[in-house]
C-alpha positions in Angstrom: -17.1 -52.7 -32.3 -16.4 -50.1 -29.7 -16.7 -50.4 -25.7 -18.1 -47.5 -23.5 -16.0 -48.9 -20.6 -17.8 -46.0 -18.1 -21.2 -44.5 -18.4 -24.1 -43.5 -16.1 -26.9 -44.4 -17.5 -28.8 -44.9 -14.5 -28.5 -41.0 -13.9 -31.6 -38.7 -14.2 -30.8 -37.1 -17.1 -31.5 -40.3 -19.4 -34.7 -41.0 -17.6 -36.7 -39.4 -21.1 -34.8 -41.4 -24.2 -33.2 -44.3 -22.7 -34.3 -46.6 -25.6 -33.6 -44.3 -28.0 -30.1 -43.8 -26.6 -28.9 -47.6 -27.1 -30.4 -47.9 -30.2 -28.1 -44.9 -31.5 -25.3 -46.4 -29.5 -25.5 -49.7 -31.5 -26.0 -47.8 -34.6 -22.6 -46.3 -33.6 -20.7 -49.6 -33.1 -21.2 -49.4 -29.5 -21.5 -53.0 -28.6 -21.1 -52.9 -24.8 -21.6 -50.4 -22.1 -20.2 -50.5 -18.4 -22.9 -48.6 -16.7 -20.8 -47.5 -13.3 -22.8 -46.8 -9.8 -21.8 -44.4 -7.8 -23.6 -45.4 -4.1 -26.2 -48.1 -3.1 -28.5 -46.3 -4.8 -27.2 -46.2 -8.4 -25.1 -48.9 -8.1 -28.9 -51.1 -7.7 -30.3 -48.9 -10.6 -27.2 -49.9 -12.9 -27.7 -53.2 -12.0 -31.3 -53.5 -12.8 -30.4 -52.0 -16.2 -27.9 -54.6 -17.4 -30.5 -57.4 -16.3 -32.8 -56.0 -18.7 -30.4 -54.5 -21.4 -28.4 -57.5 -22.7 -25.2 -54.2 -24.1 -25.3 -53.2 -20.6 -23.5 -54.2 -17.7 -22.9 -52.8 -14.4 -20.6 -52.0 -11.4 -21.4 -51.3 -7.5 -19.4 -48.8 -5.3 -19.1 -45.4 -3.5 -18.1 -42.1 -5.7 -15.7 -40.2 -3.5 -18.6 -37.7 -3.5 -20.9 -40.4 -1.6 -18.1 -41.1 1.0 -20.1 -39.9 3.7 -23.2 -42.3 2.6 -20.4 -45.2 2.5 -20.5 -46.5 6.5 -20.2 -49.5 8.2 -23.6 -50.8 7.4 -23.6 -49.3 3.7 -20.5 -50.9 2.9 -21.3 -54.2 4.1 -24.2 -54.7 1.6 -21.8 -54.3 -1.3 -20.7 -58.0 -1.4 -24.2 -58.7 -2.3 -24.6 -56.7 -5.3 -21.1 -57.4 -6.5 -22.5 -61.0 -6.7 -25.2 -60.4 -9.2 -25.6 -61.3 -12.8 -23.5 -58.8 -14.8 -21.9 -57.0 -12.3 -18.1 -56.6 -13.8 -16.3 -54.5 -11.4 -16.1 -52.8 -7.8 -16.2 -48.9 -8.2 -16.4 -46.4 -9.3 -14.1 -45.7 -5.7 -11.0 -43.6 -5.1 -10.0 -40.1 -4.3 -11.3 -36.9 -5.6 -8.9 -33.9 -4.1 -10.5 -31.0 -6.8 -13.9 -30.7 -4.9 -13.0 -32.1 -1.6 -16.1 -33.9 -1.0 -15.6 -35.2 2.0 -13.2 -35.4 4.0 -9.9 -36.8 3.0 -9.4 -39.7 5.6 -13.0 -40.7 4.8 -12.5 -41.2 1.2 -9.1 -43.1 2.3 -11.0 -45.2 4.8 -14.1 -46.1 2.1 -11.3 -46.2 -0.9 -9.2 -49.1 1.2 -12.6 -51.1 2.2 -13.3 -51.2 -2.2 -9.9 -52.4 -2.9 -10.0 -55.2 0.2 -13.6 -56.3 -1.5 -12.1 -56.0 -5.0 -9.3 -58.4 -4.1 -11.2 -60.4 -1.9 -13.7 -61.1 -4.6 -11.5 -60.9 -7.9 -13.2 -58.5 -9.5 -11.3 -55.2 -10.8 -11.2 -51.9 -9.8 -13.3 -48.6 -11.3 -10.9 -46.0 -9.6 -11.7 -42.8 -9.9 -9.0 -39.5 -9.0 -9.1 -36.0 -9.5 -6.1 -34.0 -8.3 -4.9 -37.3 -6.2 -3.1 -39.2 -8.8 0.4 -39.8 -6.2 -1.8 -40.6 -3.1 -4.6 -43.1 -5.2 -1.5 -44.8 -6.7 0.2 -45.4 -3.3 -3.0 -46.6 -1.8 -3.6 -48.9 -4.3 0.0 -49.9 -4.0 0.1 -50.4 -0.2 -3.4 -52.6 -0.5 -2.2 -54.8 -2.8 -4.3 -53.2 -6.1 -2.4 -54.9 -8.5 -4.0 -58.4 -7.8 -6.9 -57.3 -9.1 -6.2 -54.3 -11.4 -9.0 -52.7 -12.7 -9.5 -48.9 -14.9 -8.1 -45.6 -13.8 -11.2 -44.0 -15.7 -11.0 -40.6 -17.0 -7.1 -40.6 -16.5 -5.8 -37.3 -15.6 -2.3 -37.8 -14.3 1.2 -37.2 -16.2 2.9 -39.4 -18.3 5.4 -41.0 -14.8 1.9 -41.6 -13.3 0.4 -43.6 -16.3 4.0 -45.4 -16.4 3.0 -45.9 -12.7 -0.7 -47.5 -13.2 0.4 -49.7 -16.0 3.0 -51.0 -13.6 0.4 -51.4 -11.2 -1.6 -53.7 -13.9 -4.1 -51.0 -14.4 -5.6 -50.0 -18.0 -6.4 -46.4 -18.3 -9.3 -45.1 -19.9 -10.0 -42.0 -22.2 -12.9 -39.8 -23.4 -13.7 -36.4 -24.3 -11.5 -34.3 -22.6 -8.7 -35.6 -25.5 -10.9 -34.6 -28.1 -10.2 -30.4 -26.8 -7.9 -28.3 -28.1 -4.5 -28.2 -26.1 -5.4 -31.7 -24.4 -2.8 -33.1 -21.8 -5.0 -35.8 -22.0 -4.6 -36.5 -25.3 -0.6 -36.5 -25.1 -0.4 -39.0 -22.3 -2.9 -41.3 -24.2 -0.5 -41.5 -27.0 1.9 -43.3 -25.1 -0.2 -45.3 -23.0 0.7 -49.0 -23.8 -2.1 -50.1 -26.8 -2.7 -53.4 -24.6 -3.5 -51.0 -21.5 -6.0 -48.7 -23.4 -9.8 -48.1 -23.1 -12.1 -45.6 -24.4 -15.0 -44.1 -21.9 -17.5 -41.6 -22.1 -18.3 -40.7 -19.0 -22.1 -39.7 -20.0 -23.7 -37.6 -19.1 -20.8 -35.7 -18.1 -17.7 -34.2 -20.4 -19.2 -34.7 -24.3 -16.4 -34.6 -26.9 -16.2 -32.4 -29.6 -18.4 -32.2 -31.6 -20.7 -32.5 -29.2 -18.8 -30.4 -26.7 -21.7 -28.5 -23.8 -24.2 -30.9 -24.9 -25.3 -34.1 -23.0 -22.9 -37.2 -23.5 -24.1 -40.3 -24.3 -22.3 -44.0 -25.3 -22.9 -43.4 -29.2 -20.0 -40.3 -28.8 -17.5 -42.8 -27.8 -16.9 -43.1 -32.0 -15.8 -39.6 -31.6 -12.6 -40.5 -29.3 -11.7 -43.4 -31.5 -11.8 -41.0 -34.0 -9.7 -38.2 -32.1 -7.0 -41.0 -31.7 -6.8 -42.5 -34.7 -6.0 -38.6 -36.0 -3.4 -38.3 -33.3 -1.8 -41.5 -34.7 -2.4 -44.0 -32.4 -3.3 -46.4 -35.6 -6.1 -46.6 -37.7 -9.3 -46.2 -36.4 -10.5 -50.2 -37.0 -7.1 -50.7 -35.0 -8.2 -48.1 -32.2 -11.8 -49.8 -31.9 -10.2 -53.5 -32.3 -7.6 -53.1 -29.6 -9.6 -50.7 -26.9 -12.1 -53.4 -27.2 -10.4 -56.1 -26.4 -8.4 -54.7 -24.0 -11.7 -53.5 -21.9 -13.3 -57.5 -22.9 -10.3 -58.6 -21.0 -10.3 -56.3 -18.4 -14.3 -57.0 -17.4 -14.9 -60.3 -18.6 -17.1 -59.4 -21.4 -18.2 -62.0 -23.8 -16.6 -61.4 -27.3 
């Protein structure tokens, strides 16, 4: 079985073939899909989906790129969706330097409030960071992260910063950006611990080759087992065996 450990299903581009889509996700060997929100919004959308869809379950945060939707009062109804049935995590939260979004000490000040809540409640982190790898680390770092741990999804940072998260009792997840040609991504995978390794999609966003410019979806996640196992970070049962255990673990997701 394989784990998509971060999707969006809830996002408008699967409004059409949503059905369709998990049935070709389970004819993939995708068992279990982490569908992440991104505001209040999404994050109730997600949730609704995992209490209908027994593969799916969900997480509640702020995006970086809803920072400025993430206020007092905004924030303070998080607790309450974080409590419901087949919520896993806090997040996706974090920093996102690349687009600026908002600005910086906003995303700080909504990033800090996720990881208090995260710790607070025991539930792990969805991080996301784009050109911010140094200052999400020490963030996390300073707030005490590491109690909870959680996913730095879509990991873009250097080998030193992997070393970093791992330290920091963080898994790091993968998905099609390894499968391009010339893929930094790829390299630092290879030598991310096996026990700290999870496999993503991202969908709808960053499809892997084969499926490279077209819309992603769970069911591709079989594609960056695939790209892995060809790198030589084991046979690809071992690849789907150990990423899926390690994101079970990581989210409390019945085995």
């Amino acid at each position: 079985m394989l784990i998509d450990s971060h999707a969006h299903l809830m996002f408008p581009q699967f409004s059409g073939d949503l059905d369709e889509l998990l049935v070709r996700a389970r004819a993939a060997g995708v068992g279990q899909i982490v569908n992440v929100g991104t505001n209040l919004e999404t994050s109730r959308a997600a949730i609704a989906m995992a209490e209908t869809h027994d593969t799916v379950f969900a997480s509640a945060g702020f995006h970086p790129a809803d920072s400025e939707k993430a206020d007092a009062s905004s924030l303070k109804k998080l607790p309450d969706l974080l409590a419901r049935r087949r919520v896993v995590a806090v997040g996706e939260t974090g920093l996102d330097f690349y687009r600026n979004y908002a600005p910086r000490e906003m995303q700080e000040r909504a990033f800090r409030v996720h990881i208090r809540l995260a710790c607070e409640m025991g539930m792990p982190l969805i991080i996301h960071s784009r050109a911010a790898e140094t200052r999400v680390l020490d963030i996390l770092e300073a707030e005490g992260g590491s109690k909870v741990g959680g996913a730095m999804h879509c990991f873009g940072g250097n080998a030193a910063e992997a070393r970093r998260a791992v330290d920091l009792n963080f898994h790091l997840g993968f998905g099609g950006i390894v499968t391009f040609k010339n893929s930094h991504a790829l390299k630092v995978a290879l030598g991310v611990p096996v026990e700290r390794l999870i496999l993503e999609t991202d969908c709808p966003f960053l499809a892997p080759v084969p499926k490279r410019g077209k819309r992603n979806e769970p069911a591709y996640v079989r594609y960056v087992a695939e790209c892995l196992a060809r790198a030589g970070r084991g046979k690809f049962d071992s690849v789907c065996r150990q990423t899926t255990q390690n994101a079970q673990t990581l989210f409390g997701l019945p085995s």
